[in-house]
Steps between C-alpha positions, in 0.01 A plus 500: 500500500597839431625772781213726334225198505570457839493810639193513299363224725627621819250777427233338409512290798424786743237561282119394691422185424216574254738720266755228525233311368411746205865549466516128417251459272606821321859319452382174411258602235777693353753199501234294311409754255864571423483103493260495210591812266839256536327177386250732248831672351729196479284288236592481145200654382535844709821613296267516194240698716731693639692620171128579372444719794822692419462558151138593548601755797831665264247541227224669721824710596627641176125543398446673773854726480397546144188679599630742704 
C-alpha cells in the first residue's frame, strides 16, 4: 500500500462509522467501475469503436473550427 493510501485510511478511520460506511461504498463502486471500463476497453472489438469515436469527434472539430 501506498504512504498516500494509507494516510488516506488513517483518515477515514476517524471518520463516524456511517461515513466510513459511505466512504466504502463510494471506493468500492469506483474500483469496480474502473474494473469494467478495463474489461469494456480491453476487447478486440473496442479499438474499432474507439478509432470511430475519434475520427467522428476530429471531424465535428474542424467542422466546427471551419465555421467560426
Amino acid at each position: 500500500m501506498t504512504e498516500l493510501l494509507q494516510q488516506a485510511f488513517e483518515q477515514a478511520a476517524k471518520l463516524p462509522q456511517m461515513q466510513q460506511d459511505t466512504f466504502a461504498r463510494f471506493l468500492l463502486a469506483e474500483l469496480e467501475s474502473e474494473r469494467r471500463w478495463d474489461d469494456l476497453l480491453n476487447r478486440p472489438e473496442s479499438e474499432d469503436l474507439l478509432k470511430q469515436l475519434a475520427d467522428e469527434a476530429l471531424a465535428a472539430h474542424r467542422i466546427a473550427r471551419e465555421n467560426v
